[in-house]
PyMOL Python script that loads the backbone (N, CA, C, O; Angstrom):
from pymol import cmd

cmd.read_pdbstr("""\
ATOM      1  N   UNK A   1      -5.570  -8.859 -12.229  1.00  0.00           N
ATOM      2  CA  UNK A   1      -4.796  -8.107 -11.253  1.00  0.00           C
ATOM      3  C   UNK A   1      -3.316  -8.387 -11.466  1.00  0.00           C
ATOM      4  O   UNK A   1      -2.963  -9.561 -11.578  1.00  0.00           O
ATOM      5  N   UNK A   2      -2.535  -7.531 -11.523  1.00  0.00           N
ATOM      6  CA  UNK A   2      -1.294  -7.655 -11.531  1.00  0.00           C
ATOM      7  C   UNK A   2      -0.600  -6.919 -10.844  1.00  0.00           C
ATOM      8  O   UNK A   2      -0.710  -5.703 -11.003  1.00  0.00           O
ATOM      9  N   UNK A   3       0.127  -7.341 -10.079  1.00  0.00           N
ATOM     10  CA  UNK A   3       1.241  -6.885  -8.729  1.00  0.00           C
ATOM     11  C   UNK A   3       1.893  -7.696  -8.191  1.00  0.00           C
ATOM     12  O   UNK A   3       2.428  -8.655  -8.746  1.00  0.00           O
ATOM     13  N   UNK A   4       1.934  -7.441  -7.113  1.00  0.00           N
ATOM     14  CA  UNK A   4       3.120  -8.490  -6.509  1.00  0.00           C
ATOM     15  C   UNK A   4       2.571  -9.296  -5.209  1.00  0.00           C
ATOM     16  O   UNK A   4       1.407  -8.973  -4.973  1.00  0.00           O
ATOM     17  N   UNK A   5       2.892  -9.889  -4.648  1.00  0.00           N
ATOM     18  CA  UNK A   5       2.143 -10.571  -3.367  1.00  0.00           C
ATOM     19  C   UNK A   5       2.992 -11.336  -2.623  1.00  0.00           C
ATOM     20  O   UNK A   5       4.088 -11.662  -3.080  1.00  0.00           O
ATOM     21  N   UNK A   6       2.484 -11.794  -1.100  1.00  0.00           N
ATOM     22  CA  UNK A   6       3.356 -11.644  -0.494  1.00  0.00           C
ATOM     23  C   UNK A   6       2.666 -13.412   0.285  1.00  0.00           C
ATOM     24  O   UNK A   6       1.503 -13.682   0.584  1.00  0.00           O
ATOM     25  N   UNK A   7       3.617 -14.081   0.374  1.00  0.00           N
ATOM     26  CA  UNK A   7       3.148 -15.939   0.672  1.00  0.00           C
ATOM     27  C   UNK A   7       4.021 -16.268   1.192  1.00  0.00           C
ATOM     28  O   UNK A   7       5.173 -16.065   0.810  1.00  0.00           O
ATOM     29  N   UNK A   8       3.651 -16.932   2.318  1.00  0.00           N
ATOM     30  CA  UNK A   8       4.479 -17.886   3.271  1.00  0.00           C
ATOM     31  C   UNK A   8       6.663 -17.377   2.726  1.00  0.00           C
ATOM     32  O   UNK A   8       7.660 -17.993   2.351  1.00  0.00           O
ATOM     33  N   UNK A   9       6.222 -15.758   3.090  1.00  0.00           N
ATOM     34  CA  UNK A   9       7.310 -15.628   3.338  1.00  0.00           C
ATOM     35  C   UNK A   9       8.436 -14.938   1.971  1.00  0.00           C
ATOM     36  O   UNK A   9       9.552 -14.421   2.009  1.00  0.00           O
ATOM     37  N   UNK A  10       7.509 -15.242   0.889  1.00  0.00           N
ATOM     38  CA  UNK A  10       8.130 -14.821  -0.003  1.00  0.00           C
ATOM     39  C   UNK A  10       7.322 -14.109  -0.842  1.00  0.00           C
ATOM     40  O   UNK A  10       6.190 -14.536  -1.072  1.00  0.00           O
ATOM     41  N   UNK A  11       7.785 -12.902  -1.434  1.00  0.00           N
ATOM     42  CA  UNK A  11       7.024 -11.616  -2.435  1.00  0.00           C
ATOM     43  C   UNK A  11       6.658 -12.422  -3.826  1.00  0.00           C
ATOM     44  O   UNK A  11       7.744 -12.746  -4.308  1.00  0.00           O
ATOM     45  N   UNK A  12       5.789 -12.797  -4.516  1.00  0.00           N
ATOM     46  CA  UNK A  12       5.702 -13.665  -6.097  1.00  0.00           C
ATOM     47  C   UNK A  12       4.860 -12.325  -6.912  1.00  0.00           C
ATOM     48  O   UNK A  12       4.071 -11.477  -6.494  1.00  0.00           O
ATOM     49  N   UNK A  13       5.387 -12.573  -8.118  1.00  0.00           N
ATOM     50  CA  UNK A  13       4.879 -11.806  -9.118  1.00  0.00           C
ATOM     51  C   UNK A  13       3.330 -12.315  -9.203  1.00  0.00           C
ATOM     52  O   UNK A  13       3.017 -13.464  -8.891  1.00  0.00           O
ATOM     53  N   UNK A  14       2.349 -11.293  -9.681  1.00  0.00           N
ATOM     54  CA  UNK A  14       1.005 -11.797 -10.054  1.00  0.00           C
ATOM     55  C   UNK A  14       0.823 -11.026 -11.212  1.00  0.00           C
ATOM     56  O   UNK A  14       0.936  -9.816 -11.407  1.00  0.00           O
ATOM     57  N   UNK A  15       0.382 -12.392 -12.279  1.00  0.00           N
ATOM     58  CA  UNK A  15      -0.376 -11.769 -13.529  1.00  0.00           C
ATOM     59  C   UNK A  15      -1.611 -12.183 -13.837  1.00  0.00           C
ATOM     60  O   UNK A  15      -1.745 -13.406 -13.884  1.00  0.00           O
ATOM     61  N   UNK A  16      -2.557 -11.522 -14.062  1.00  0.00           N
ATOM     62  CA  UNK A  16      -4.171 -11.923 -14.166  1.00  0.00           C
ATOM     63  C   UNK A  16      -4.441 -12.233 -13.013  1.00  0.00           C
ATOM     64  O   UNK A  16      -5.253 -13.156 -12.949  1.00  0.00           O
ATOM     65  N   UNK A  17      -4.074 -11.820 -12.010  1.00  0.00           N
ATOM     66  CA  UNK A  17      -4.664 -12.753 -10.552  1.00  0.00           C
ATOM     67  C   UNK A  17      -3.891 -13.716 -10.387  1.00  0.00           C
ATOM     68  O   UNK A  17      -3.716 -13.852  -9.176  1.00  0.00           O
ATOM     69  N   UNK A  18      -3.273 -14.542 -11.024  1.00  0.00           N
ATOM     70  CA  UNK A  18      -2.817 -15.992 -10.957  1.00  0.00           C
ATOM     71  C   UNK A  18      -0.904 -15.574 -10.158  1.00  0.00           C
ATOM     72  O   UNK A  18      -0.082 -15.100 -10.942  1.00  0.00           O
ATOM     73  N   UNK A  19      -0.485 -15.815  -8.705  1.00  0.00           N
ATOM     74  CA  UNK A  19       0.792 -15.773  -8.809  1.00  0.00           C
ATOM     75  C   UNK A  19       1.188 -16.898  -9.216  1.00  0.00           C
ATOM     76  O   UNK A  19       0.687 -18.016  -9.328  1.00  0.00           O
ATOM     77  N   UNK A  20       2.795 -16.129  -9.551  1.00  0.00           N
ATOM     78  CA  UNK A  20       3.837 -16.445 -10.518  1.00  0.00           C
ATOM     79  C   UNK A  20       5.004 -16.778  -9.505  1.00  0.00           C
ATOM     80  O   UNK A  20       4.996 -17.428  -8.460  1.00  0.00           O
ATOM     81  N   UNK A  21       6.127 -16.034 -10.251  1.00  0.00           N
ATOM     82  CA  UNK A  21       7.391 -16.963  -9.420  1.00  0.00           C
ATOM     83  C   UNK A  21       7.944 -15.421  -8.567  1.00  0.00           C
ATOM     84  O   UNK A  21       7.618 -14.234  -8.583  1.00  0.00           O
ATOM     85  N   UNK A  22       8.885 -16.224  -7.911  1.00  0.00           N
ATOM     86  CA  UNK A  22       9.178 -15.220  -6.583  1.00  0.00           C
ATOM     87  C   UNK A  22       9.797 -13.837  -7.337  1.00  0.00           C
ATOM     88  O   UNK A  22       9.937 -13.704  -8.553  1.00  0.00           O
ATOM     89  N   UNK A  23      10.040 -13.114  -6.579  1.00  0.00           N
ATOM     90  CA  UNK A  23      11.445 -12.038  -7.217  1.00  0.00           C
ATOM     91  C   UNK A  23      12.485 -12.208  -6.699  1.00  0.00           C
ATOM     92  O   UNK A  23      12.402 -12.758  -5.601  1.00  0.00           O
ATOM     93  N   UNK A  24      13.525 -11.943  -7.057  1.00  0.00           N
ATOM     94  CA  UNK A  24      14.550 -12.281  -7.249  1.00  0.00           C
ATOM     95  C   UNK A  24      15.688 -10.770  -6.385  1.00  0.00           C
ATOM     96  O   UNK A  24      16.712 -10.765  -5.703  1.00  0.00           O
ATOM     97  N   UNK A  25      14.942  -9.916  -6.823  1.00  0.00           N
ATOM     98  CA  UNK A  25      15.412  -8.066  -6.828  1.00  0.00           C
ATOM     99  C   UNK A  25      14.469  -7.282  -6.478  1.00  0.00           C
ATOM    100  O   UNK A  25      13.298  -7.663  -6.472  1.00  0.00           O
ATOM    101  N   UNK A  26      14.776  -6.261  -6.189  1.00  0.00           N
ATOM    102  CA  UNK A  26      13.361  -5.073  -5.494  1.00  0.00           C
ATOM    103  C   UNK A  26      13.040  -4.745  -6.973  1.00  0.00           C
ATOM    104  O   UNK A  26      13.737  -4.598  -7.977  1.00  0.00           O
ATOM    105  N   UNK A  27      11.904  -4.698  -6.753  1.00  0.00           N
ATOM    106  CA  UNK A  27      11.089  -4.061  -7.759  1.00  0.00           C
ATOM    107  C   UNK A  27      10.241  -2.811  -7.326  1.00  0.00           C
ATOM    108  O   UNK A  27       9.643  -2.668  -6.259  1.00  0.00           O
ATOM    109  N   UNK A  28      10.359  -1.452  -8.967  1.00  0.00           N
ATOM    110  CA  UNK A  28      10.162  -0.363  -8.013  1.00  0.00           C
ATOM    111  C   UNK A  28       8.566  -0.060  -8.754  1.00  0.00           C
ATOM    112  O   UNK A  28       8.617  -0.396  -9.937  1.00  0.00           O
ATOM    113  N   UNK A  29       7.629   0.307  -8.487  1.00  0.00           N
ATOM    114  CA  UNK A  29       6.063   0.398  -8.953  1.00  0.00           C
ATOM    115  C   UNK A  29       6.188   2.202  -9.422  1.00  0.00           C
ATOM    116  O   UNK A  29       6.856   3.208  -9.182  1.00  0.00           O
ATOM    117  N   UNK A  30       5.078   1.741 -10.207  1.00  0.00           N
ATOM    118  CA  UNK A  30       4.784   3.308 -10.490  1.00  0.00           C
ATOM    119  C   UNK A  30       5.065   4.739  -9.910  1.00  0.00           C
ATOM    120  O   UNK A  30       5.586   5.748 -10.384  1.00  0.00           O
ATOM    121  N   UNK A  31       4.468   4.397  -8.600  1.00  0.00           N
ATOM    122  CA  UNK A  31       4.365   5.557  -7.523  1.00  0.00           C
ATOM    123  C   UNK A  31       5.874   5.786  -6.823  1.00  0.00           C
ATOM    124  O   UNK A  31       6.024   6.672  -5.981  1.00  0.00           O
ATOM    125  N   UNK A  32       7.086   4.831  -7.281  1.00  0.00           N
ATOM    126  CA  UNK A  32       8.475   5.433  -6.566  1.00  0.00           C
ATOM    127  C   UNK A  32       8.704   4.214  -5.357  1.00  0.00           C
ATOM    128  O   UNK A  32       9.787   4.075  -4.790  1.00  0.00           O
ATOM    129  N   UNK A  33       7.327   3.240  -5.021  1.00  0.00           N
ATOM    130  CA  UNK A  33       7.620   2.603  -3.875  1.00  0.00           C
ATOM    131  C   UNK A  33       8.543   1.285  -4.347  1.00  0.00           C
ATOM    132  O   UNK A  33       8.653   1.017  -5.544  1.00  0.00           O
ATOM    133  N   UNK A  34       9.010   0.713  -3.606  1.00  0.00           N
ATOM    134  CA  UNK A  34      10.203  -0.322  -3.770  1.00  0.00           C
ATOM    135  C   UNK A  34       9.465  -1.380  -2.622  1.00  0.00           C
ATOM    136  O   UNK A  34       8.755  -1.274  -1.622  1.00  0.00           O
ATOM    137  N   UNK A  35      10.068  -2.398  -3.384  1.00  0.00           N
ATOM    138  CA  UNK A  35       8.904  -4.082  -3.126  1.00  0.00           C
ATOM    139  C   UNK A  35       9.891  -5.030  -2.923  1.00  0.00           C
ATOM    140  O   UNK A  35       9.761  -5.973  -3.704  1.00  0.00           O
ATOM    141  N   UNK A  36      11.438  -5.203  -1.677  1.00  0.00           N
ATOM    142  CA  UNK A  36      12.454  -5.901  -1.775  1.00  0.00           C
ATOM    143  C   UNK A  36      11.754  -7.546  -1.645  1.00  0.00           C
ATOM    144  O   UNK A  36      10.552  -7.742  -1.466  1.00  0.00           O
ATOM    145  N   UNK A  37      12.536  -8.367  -1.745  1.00  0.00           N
ATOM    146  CA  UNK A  37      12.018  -9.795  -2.366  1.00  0.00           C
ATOM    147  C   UNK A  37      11.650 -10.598  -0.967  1.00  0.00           C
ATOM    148  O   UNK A  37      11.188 -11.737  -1.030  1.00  0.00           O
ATOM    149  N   UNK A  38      11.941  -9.771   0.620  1.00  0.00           N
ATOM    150  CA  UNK A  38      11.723 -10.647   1.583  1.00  0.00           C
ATOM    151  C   UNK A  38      10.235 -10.006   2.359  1.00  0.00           C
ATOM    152  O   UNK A  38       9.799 -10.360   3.455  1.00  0.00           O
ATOM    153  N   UNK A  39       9.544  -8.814   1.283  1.00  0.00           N
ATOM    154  CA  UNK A  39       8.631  -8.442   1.782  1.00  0.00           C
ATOM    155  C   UNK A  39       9.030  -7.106   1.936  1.00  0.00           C
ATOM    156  O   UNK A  39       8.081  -6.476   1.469  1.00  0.00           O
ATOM    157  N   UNK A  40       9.758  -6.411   2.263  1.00  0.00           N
ATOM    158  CA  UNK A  40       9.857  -5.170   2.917  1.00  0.00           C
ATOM    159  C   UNK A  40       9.506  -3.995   2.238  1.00  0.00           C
ATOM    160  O   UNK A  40       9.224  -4.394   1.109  1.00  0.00           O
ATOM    161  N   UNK A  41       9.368  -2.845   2.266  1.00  0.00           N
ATOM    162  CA  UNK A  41       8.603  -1.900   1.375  1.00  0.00           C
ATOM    163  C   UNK A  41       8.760  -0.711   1.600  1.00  0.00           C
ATOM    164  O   UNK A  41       8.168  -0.345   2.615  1.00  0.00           O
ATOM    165  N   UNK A  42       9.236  -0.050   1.151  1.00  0.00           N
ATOM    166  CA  UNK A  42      10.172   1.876   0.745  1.00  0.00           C
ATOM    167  C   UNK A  42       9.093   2.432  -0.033  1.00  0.00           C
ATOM    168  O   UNK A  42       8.943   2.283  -1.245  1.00  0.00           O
ATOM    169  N   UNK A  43       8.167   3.245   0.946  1.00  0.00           N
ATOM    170  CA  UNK A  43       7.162   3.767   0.577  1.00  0.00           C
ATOM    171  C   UNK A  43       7.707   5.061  -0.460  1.00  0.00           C
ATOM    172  O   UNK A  43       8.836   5.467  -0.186  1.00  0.00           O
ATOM    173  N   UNK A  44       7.066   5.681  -1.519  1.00  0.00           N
ATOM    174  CA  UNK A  44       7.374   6.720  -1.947  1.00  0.00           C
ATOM    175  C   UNK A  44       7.807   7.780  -1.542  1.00  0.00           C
ATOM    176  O   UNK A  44       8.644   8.494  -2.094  1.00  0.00           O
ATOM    177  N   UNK A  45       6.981   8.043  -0.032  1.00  0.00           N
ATOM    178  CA  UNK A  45       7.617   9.303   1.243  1.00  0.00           C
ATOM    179  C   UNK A  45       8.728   8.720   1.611  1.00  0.00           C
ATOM    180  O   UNK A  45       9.475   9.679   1.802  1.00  0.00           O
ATOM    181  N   UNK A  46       9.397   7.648   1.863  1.00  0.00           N
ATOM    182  CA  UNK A  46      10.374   7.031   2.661  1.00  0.00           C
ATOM    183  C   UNK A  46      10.182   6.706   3.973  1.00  0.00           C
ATOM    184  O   UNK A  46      10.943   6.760   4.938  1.00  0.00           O
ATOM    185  N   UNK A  47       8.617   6.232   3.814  1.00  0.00           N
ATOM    186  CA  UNK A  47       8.319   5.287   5.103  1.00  0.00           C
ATOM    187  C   UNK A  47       8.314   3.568   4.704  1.00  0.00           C
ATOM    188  O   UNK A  47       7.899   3.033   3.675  1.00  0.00           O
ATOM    189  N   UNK A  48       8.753   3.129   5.564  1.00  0.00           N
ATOM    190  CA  UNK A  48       9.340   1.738   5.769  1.00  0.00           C
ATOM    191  C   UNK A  48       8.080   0.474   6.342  1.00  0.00           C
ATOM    192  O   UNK A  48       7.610   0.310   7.468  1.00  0.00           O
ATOM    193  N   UNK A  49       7.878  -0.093   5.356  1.00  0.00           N
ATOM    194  CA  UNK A  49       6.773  -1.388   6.202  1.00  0.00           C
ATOM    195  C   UNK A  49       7.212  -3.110   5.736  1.00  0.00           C
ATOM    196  O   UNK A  49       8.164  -3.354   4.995  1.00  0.00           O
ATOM    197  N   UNK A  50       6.714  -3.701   6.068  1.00  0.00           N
ATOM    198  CA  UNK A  50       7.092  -4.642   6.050  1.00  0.00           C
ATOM    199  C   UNK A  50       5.511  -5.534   5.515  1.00  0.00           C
ATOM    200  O   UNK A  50       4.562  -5.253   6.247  1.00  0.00           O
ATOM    201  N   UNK A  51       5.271  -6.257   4.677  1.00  0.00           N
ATOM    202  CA  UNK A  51       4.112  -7.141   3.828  1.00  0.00           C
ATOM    203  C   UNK A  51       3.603  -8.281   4.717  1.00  0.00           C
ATOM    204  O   UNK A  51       4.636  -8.779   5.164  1.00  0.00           O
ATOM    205  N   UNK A  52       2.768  -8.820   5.110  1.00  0.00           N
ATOM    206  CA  UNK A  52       1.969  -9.415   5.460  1.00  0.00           C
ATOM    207  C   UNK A  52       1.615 -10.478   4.833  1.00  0.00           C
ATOM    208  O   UNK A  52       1.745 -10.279   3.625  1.00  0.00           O
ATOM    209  N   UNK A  53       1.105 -11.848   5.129  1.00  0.00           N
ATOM    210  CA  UNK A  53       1.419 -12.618   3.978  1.00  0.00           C
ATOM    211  C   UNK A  53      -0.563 -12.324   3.760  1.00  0.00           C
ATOM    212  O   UNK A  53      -1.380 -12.089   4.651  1.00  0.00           O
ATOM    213  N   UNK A  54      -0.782 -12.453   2.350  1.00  0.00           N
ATOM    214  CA  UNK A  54      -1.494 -12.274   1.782  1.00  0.00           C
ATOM    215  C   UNK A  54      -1.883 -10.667   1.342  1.00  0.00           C
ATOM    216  O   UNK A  54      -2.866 -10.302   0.696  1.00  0.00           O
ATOM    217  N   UNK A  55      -0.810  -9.853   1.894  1.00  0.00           N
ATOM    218  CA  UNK A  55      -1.168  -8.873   1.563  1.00  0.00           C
ATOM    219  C   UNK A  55      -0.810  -8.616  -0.053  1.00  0.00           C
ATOM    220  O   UNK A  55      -0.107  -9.510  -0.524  1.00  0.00           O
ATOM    221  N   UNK A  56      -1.129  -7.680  -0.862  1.00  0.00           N
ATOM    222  CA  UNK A  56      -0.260  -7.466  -2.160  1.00  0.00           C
ATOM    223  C   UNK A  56      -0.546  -5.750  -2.807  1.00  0.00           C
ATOM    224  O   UNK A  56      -1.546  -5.033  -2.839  1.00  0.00           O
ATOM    225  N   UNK A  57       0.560  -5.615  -3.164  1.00  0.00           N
ATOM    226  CA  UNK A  57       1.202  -4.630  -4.114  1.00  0.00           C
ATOM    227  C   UNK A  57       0.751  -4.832  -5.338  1.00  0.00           C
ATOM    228  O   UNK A  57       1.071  -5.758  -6.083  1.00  0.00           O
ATOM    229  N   UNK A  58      -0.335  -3.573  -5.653  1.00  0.00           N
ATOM    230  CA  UNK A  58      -0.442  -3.115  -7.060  1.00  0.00           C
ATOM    231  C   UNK A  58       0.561  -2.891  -8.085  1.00  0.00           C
ATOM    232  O   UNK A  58       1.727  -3.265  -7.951  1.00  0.00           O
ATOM    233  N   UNK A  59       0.146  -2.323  -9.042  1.00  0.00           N
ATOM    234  CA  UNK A  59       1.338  -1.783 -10.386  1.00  0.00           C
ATOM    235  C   UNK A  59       1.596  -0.152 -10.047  1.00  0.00           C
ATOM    236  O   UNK A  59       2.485   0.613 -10.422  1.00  0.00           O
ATOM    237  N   UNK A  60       0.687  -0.001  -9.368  1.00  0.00           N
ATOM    238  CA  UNK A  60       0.709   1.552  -8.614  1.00  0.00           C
ATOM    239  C   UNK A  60       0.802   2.047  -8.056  1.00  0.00           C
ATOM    240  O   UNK A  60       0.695   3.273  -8.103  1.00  0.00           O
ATOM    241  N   UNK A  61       1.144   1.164  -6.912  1.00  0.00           N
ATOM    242  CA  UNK A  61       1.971   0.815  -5.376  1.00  0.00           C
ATOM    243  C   UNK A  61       0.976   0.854  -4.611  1.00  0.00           C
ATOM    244  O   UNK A  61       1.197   1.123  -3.430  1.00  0.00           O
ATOM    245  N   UNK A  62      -0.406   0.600  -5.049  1.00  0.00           N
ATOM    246  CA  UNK A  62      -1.485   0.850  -3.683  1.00  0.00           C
ATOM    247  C   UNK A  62      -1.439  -0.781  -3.248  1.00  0.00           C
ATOM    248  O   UNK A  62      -1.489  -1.792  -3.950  1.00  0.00           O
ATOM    249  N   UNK A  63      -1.322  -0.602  -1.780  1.00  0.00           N
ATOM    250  CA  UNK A  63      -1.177  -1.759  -1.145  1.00  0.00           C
ATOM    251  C   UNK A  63      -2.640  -2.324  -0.483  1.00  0.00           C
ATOM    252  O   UNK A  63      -3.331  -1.651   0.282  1.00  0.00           O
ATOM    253  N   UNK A  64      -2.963  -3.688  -0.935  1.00  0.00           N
ATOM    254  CA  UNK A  64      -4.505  -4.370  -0.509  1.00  0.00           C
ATOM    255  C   UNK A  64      -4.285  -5.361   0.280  1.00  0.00           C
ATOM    256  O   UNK A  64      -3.236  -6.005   0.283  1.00  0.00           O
ATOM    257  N   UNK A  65      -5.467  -5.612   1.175  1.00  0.00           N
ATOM    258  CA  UNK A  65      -5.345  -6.956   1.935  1.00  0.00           C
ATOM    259  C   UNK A  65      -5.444  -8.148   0.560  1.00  0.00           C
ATOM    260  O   UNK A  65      -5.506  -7.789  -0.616  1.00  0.00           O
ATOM    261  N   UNK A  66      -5.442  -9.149   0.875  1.00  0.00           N
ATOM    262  CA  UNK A  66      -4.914 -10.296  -0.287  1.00  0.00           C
ATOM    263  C   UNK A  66      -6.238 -10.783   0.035  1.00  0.00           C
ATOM    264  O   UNK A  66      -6.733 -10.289   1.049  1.00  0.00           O
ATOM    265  N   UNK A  67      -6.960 -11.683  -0.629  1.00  0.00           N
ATOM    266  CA  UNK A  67      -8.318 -12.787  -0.633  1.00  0.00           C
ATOM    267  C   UNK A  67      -8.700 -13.017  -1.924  1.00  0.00           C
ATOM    268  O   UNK A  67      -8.102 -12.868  -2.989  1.00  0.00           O
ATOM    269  N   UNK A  68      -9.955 -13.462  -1.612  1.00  0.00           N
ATOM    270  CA  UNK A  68     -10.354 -14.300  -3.146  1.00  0.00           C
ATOM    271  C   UNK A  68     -10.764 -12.504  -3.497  1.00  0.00           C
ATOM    272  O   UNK A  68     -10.511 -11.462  -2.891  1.00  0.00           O
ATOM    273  N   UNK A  69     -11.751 -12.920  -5.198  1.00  0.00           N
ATOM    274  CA  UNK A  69     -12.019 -11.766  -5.425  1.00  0.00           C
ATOM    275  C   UNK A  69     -13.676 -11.651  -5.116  1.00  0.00           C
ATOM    276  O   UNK A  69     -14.315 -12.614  -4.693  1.00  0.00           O
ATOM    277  N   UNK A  70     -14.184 -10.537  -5.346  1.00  0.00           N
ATOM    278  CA  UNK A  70     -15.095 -10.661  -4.983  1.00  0.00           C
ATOM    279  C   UNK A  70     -16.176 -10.838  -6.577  1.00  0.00           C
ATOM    280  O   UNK A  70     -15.995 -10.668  -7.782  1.00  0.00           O
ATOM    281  N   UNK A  71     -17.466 -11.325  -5.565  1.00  0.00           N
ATOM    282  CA  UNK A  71     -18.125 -12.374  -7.051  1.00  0.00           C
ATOM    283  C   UNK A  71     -18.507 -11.577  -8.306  1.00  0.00           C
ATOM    284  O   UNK A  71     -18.602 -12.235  -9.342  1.00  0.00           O
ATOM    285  N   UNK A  72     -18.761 -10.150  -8.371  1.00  0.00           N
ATOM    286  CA  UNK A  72     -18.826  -9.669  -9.786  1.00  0.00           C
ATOM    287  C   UNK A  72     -17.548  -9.442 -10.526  1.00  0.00           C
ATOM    288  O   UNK A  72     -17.405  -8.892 -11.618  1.00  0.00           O
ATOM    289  N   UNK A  73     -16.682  -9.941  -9.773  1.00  0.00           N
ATOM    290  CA  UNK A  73     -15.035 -10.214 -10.205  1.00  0.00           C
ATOM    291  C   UNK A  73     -14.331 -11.717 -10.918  1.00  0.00           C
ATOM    292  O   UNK A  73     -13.357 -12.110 -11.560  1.00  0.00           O
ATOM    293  N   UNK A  74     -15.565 -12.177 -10.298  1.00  0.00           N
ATOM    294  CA  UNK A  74     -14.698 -13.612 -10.203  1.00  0.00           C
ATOM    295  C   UNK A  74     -14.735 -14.003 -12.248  1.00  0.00           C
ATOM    296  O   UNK A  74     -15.809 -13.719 -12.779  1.00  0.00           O
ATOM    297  N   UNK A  75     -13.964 -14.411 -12.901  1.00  0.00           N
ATOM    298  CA  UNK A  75     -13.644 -14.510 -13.552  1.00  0.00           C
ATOM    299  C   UNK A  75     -14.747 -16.213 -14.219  1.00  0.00           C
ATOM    300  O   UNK A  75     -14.978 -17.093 -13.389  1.00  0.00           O
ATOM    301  N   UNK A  76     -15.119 -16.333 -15.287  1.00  0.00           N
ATOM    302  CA  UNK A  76     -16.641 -16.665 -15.486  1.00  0.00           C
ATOM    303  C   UNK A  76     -15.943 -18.237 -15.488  1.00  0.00           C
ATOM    304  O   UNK A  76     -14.752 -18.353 -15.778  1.00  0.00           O
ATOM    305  N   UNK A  77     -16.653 -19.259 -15.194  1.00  0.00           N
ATOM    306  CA  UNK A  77     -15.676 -20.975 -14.879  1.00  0.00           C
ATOM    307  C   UNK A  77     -15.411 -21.121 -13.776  1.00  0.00           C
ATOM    308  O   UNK A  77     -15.281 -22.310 -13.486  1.00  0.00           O
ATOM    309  N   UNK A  78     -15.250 -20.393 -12.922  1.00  0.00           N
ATOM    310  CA  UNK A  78     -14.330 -20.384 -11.373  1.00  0.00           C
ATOM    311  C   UNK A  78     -15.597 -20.138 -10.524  1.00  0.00           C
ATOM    312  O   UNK A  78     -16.336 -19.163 -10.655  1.00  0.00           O
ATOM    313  N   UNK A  79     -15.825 -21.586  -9.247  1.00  0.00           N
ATOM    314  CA  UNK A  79     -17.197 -21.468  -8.461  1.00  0.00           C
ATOM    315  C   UNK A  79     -15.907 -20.952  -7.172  1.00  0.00           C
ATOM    316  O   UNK A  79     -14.691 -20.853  -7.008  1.00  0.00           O
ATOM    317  N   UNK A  80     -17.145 -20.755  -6.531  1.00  0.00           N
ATOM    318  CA  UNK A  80     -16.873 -20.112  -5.414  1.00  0.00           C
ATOM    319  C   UNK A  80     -15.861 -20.367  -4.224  1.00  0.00           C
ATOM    320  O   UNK A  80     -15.336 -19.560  -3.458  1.00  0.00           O
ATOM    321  N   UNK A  81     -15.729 -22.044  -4.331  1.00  0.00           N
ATOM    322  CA  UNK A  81     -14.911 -22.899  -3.658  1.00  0.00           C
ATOM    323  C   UNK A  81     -13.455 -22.817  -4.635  1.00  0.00           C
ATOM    324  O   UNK A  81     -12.457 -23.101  -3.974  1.00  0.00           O
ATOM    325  N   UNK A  82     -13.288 -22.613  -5.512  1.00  0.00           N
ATOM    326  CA  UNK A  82     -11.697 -22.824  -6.117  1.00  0.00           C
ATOM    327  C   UNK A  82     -10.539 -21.713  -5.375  1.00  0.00           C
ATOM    328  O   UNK A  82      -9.354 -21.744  -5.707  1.00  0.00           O
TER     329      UNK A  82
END
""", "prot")
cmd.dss("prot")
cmd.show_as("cartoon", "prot")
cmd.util.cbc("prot")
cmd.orient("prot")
């Protein structure tokens, strides 16, 4: 999975699932939407929301609740508790 995500306050890059380091600058996704670095979010229509912590931003701007993944996902080494 790769997008962006949103933690105790701050937006972090995600690559493979694994986040990364914060952003720095809005970043704009496929679909036109904009991802500013304190959470906030400029939908493609120009509706306005604000990120949730665990929520996260696709590469395509579709926005998901955040959690583990689910188990025909889970990546093969990784039990259920990690």
């Amino acid at each position: 999975m790769d997008g962006l995500i949103m933690r105790a306050g701050k937006v972090l890059t995600m690559k493979g699932g694994k986040a990364g380091e914060p952003i720095s600058a809005a970043v704009t996704m496929s679909n036109g939407a904009v991802v500013a670095p304190d959470g906030g979010v400029r939908l493609a229509d120009g509706r306005r929301l604000h990120l949730k912590d665990g929520q996260m931003v696709m590469m395509d701007g579709e926005i998901t609740d955040g959690g583990k993944p689910k188990a025909m996902m889970r990546p093969e080494g990784v039990s259920r508790n990690d």
